[in-house]
FINU-174641 format. One record per residue (C-alpha): residue in one letter; residue number from 0; y, x, z. Coordinates in pm, 1 decimal. Last residue first. Example, Ala and Ser with C-alpha at 12.3 -4.5 7.8 and 13.67 -1.06 7.14 Angstrom:
BEGIN
rest | nr | Y | X | Z
s | 1 | -106.0 | 1367.0 | 714.0
a | 0 | -450.0 | 1230.0 | 780.0
END
This chain:
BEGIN
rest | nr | Y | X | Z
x | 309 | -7.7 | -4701.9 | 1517.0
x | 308 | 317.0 | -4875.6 | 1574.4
x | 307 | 496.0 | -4984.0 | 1247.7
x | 306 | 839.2 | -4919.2 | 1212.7
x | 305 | 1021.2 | -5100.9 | 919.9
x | 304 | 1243.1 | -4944.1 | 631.9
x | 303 | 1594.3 | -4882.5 | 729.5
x | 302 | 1549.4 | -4521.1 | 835.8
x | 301 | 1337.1 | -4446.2 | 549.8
x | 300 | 1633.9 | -4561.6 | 297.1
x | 299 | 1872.5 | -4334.2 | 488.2
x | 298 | 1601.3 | -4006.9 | 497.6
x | 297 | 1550.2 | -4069.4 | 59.9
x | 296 | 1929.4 | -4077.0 | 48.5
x | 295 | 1985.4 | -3781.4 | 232.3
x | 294 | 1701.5 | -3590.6 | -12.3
x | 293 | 1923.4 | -3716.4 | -318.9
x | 292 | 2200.2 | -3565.1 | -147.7
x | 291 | 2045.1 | -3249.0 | -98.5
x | 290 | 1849.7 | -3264.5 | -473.7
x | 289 | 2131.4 | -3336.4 | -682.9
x | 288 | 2407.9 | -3117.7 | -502.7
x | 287 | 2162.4 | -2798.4 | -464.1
x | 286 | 2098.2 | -2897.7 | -886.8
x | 285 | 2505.0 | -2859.0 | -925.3
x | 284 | 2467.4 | -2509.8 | -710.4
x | 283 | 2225.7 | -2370.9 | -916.7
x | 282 | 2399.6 | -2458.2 | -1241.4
x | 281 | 2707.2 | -2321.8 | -1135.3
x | 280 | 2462.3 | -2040.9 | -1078.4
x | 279 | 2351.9 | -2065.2 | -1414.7
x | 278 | 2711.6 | -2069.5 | -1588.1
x | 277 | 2844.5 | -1758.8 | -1417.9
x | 276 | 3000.8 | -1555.2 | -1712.2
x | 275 | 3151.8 | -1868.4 | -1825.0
x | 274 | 3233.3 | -2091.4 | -1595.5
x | 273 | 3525.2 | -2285.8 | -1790.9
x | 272 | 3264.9 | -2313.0 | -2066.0
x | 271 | 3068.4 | -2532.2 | -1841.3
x | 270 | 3302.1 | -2832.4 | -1906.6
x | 269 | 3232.3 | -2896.2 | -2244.2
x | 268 | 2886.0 | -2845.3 | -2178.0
x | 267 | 2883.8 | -3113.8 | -1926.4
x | 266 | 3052.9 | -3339.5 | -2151.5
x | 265 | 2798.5 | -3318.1 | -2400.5
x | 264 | 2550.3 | -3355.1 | -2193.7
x | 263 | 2675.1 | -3654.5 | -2104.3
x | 262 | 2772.5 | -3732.6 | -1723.4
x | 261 | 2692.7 | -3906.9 | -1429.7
x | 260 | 2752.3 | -4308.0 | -1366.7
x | 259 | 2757.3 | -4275.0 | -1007.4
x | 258 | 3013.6 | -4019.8 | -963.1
x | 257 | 2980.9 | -3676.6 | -1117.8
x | 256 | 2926.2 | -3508.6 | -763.0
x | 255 | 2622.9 | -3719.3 | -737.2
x | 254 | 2424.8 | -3497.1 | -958.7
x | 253 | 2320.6 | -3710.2 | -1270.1
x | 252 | 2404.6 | -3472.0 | -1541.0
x | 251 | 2296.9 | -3153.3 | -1368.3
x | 250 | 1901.7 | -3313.5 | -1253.7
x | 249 | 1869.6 | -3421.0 | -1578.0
x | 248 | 1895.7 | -3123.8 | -1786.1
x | 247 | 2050.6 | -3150.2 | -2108.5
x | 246 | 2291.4 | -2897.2 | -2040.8
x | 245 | 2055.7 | -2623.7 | -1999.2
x | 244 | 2258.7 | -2337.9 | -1896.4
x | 243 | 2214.3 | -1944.9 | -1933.0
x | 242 | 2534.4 | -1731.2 | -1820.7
x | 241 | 2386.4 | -1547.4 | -1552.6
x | 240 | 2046.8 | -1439.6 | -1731.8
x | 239 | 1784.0 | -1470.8 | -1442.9
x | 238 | 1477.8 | -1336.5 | -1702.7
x | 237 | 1241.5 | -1591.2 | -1681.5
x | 236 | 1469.1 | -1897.2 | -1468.4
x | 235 | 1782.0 | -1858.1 | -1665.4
x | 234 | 1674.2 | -1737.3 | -2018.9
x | 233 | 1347.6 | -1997.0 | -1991.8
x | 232 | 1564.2 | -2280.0 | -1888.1
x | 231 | 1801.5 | -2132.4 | -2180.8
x | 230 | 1478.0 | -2229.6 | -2441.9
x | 229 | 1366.8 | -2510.2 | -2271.8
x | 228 | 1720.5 | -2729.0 | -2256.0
x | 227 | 1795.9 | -2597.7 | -2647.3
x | 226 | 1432.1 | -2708.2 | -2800.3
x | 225 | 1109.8 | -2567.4 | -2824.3
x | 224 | 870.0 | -2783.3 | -2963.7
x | 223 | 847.4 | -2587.3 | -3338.7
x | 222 | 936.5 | -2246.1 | -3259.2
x | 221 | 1289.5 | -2156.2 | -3417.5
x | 220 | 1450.4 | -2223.2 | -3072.7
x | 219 | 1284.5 | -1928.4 | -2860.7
x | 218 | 1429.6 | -1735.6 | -3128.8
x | 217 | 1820.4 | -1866.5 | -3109.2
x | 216 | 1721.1 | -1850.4 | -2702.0
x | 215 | 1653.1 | -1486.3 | -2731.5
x | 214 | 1944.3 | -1393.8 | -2968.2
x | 213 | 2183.1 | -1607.0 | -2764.5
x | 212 | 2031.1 | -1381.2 | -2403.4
x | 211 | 2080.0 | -1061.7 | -2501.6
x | 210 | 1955.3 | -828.7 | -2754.3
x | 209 | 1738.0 | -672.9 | -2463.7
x | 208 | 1671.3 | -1026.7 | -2346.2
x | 207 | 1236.2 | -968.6 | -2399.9
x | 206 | 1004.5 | -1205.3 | -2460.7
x | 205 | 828.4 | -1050.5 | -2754.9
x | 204 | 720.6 | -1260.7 | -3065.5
x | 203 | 478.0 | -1179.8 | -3291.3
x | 202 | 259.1 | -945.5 | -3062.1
x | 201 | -48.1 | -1086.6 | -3130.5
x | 200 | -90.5 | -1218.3 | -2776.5
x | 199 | 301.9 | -1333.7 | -2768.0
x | 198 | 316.8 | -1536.0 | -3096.3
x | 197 | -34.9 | -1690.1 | -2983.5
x | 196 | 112.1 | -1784.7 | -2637.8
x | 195 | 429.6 | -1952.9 | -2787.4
x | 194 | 192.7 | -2153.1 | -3048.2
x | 193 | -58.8 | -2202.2 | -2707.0
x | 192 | 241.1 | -2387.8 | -2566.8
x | 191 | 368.6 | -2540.3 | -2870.7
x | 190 | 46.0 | -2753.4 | -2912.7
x | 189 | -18.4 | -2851.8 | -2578.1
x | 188 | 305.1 | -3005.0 | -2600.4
x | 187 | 254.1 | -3178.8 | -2886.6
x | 186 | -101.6 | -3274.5 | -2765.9
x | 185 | 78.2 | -3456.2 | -2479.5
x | 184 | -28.1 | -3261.0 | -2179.4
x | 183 | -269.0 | -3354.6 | -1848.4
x | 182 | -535.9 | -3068.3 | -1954.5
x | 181 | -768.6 | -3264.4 | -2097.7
x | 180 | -735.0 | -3116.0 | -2464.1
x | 179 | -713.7 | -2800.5 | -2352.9
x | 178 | -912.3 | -2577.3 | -2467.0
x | 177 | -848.7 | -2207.8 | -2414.4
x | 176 | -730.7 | -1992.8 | -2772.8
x | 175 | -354.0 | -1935.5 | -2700.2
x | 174 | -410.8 | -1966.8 | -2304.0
x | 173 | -648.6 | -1662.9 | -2306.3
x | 172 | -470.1 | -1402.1 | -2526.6
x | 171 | -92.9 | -1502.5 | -2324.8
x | 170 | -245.0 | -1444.7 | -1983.3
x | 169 | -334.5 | -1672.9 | -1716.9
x | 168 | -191.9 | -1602.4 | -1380.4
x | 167 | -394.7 | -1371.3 | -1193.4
x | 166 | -639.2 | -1476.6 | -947.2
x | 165 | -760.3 | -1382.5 | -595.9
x | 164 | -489.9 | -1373.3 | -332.1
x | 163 | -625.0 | -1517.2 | -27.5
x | 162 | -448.9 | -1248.7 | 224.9
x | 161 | -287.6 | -936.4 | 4.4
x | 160 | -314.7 | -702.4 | 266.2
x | 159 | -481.5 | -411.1 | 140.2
x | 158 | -786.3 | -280.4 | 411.1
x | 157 | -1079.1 | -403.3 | 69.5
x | 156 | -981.5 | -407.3 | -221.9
x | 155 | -827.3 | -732.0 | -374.9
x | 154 | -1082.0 | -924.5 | -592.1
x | 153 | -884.3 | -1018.2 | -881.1
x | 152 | -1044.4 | -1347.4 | -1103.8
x | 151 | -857.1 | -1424.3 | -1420.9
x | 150 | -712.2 | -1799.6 | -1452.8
x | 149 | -811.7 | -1965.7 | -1701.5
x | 148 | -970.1 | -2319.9 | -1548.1
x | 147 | -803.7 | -2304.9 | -1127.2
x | 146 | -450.7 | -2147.4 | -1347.8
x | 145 | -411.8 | -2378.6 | -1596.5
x | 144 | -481.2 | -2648.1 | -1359.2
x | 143 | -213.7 | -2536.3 | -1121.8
x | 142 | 3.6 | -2564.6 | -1384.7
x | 141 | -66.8 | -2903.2 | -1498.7
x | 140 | -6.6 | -3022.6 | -1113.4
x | 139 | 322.8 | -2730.6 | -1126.5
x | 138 | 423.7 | -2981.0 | -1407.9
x | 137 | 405.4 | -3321.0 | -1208.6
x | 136 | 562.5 | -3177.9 | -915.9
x | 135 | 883.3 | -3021.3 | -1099.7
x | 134 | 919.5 | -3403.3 | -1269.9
x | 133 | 828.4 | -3444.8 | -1622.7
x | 132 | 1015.7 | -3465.2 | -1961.2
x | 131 | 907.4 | -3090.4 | -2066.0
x | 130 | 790.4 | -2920.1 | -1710.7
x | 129 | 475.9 | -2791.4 | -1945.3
x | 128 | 702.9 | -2606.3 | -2175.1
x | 127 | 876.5 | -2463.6 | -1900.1
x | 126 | 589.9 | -2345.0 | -1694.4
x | 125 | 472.5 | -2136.2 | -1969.6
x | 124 | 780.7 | -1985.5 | -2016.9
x | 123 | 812.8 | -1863.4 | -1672.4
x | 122 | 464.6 | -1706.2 | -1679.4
x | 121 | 563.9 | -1545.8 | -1981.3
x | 120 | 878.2 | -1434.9 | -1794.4
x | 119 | 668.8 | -1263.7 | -1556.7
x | 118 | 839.9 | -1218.4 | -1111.9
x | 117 | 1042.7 | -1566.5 | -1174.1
x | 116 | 1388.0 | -1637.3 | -1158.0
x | 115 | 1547.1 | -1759.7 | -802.6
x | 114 | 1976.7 | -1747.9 | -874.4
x | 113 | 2159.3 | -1703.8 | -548.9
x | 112 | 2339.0 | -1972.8 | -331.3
x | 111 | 2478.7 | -1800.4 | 0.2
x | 110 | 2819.4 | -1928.0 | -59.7
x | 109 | 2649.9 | -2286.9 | 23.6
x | 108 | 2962.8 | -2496.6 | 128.6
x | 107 | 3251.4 | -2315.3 | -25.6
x | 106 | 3051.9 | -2339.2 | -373.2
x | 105 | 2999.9 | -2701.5 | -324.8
x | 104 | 3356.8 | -2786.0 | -226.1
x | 103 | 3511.3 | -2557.2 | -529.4
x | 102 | 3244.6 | -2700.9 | -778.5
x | 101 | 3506.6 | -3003.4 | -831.4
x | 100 | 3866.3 | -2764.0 | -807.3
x | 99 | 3735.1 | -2560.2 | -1113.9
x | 98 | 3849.0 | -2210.8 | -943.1
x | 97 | 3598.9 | -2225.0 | -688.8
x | 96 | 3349.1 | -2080.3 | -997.6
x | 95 | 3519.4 | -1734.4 | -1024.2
x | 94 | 3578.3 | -1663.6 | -645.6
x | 93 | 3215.4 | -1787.9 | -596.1
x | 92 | 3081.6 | -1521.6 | -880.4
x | 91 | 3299.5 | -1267.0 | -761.0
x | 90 | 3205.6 | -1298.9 | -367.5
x | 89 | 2822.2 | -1322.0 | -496.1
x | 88 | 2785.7 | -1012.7 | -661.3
x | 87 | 2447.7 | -1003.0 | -752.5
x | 86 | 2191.5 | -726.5 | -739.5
x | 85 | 1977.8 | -874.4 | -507.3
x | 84 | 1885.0 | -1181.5 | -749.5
x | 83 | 1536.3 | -1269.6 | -584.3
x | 82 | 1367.3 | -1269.7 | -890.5
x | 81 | 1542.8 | -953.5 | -1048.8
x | 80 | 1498.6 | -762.7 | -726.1
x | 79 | 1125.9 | -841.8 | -738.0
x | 78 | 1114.2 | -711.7 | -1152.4
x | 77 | 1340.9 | -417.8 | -1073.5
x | 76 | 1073.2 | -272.3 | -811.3
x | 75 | 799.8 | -394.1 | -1013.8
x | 74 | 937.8 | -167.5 | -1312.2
x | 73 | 1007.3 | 97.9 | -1051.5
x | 72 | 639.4 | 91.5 | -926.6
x | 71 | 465.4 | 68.4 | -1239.5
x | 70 | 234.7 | 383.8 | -1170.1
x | 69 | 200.3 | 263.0 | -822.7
x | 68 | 36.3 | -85.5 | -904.1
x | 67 | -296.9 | -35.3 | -796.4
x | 66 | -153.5 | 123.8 | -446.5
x | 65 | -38.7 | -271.4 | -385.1
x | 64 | 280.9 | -316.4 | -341.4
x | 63 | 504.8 | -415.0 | -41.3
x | 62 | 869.0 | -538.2 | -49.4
x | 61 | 1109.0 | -527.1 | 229.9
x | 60 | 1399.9 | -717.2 | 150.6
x | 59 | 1772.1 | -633.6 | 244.5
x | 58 | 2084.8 | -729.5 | 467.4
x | 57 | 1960.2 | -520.0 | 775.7
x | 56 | 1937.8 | -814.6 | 968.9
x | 55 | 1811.7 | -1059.9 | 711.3
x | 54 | 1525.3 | -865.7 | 683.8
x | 53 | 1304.6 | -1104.3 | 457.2
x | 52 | 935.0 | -998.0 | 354.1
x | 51 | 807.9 | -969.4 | -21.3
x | 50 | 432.6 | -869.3 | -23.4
x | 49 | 303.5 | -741.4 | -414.7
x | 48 | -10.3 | -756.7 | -553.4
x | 47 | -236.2 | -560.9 | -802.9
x | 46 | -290.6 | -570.0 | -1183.9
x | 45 | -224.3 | -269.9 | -1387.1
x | 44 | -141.6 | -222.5 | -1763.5
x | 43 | 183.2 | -307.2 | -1784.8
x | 42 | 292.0 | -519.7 | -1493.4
x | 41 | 64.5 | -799.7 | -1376.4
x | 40 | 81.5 | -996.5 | -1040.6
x | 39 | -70.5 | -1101.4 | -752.8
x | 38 | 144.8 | -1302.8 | -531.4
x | 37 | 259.0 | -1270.1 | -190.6
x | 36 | 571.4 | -1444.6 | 12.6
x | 35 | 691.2 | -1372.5 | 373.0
x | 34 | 887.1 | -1580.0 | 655.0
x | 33 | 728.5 | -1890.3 | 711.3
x | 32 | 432.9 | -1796.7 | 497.3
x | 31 | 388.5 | -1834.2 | 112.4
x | 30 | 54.8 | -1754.3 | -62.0
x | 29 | 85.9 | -1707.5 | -475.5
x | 28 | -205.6 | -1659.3 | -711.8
x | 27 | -492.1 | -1860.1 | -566.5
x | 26 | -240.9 | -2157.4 | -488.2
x | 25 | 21.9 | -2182.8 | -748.2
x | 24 | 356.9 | -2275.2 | -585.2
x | 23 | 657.9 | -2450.2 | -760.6
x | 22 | 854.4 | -2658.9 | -468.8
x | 21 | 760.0 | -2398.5 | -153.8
x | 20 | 883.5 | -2105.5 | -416.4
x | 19 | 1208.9 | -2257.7 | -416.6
x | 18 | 1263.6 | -2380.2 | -40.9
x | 17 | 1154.8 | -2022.1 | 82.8
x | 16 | 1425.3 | -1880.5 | -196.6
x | 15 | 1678.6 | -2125.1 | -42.1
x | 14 | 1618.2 | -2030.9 | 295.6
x | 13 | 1594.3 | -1681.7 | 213.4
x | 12 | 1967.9 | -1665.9 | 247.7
x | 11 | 2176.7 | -1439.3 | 75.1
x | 10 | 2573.7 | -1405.9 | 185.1
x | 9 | 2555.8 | -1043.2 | 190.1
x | 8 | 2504.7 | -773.4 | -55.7
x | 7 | 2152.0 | -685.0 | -128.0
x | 6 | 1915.3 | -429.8 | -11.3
x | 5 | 1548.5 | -351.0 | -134.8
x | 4 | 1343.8 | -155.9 | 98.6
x | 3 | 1013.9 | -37.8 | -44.5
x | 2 | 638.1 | -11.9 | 63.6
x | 1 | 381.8 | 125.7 | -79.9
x | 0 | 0.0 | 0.0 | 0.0
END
């Protein structure tokens, strides 16, 4: 096992990363704890695991990795501060956003906001094109699948401390050729997820950002069933580019901030180019508005509802 420490400037909370991972995780290749997350992962040529632990009071993360990854250790290293956004500056990013006087109140409220990406952008992708037109639960459901029928067993060695971590997530070469016609997907959708895996296996398309983020998403756009909303979901959540937004996305045109009759996507990209560089953590903090007030609600209507004794 290696071990790293990985600071960030303050606010960060792991709160919201805890809150994050809770929402989207894959049993047999992610375990979260109260206060530490493990997954196993890929990078290169290796497989292994790595242990992410919050130490709030010395304003950094300490990350383990396995000794099978050691060869890849600074591309893990900049993978894990990619995902939890350490390098950040979140004093210019607030100072930025406040200026539009209706993110002001949210931004003052939860300055600790970050952006959560994801450790593989193929991973990342995957779970986009499944969470087309269905709630987060629904598509970490298919996910999970995916994972319990294709994923690759890893039997950590023996004194490494990577709990009940056993599988890898599947990779590109299986999930272009698996069947899965009962899989809980719309054929289409099926479809352009094995398309995108293909195109990655055979090297036909690369997920990389190196020619930054429009070139990605004008590529990501060309495959048949990948539209705008997927392709910058996949630039925001797989690779944590700051300016990504999907404007379509339902949970930023109906946040209660808009009022109760929300807004067009339209509109809301109109609007977003006031935020440019920062557009995905305005996004971050528009979803925090959707789902904390939407949670509220939920906690109001269960107050009202009758009290059975048991």
């Amino acid at each position: 096992m290696i071990t790293f420490r990985l600071p960030y400037i303050q606010p960060w909370g792991w709160k919201q990363f805890h809150q994050h991972l809770t929402l989207r995780l894959l049993p047999d290749v992610e375990t979260l704890e109260p206060e530490r997350y493990c997954r196993t992962v890929r990078a290169g040529d290796a497989v292994g695991w790595i242990s992410v632990q919050p130490r709030p009071e010395q304003s950094l993360l300490e990350l383990a990795i396995s000794d099978s990854l050691e060869d890849q250790a600074g591309a893990v290293v900049t993978r894990v501060r990619r995902m939890f956004d350490l390098d950040a500056d979140p004093t210019a990013i607030a100072r930025h956003l406040a200026a539009d006087s209706v993110l002001r109140p949210l931004v003052y409220s939860n300055p600790e906001l970050r952006l959560p990406c994801a450790f593989d952008p193929f991973e990342q992708a995957i779970r986009a094109i499944v969470g087309q037109q269905v709630t987060v639960k629904a598509a970490v459901t298919i996910t999970r699948r995916l994972v319990e029928r294709y994923g690759e067993q890893w039997l950590c060695p023996p004194g490494e401390g990577a709990g009940a971590l056993f599988k890898l997530f599947p990779s590109a070469q299986t999930l272009a050729t698996a069947s899965l016609d009962n899989i809980g997907m719309p054929s289409k959708r099926v479809a352009t997820l094995q398309r995108l895996s293909s195109a990655v296996a055979d090297g036909a398309f690369e997920l990389r950002i190196d020619n930054g983020p429009e070139a990605l998403i004008r590529r990501l756009c060309e495959l048949p069933g990948i539209g705008p909303w997927t392709a910058e979901y996949i630039a925001l959540r797989g690779f944590g580019e700051a300016d990504a937004f999907p404007a379509a996305d339902i949970g930023l045109l109906k946040a209660p901030l808009w009022g109760s009759d929300g807004m067009t996507a339209r509109e809301l990209l109109r609007r977003s180019e006031k935020w440019r560089p920062w557009r995905a953590y305005a996004a971050v903090h528009i979803w925090h508005n959707y789902t904390d007030l939407s949670a509220q609600a939920k906690v109001a209507i269960s107050a009202q509802a009758p009290r059975v004794d048991r």
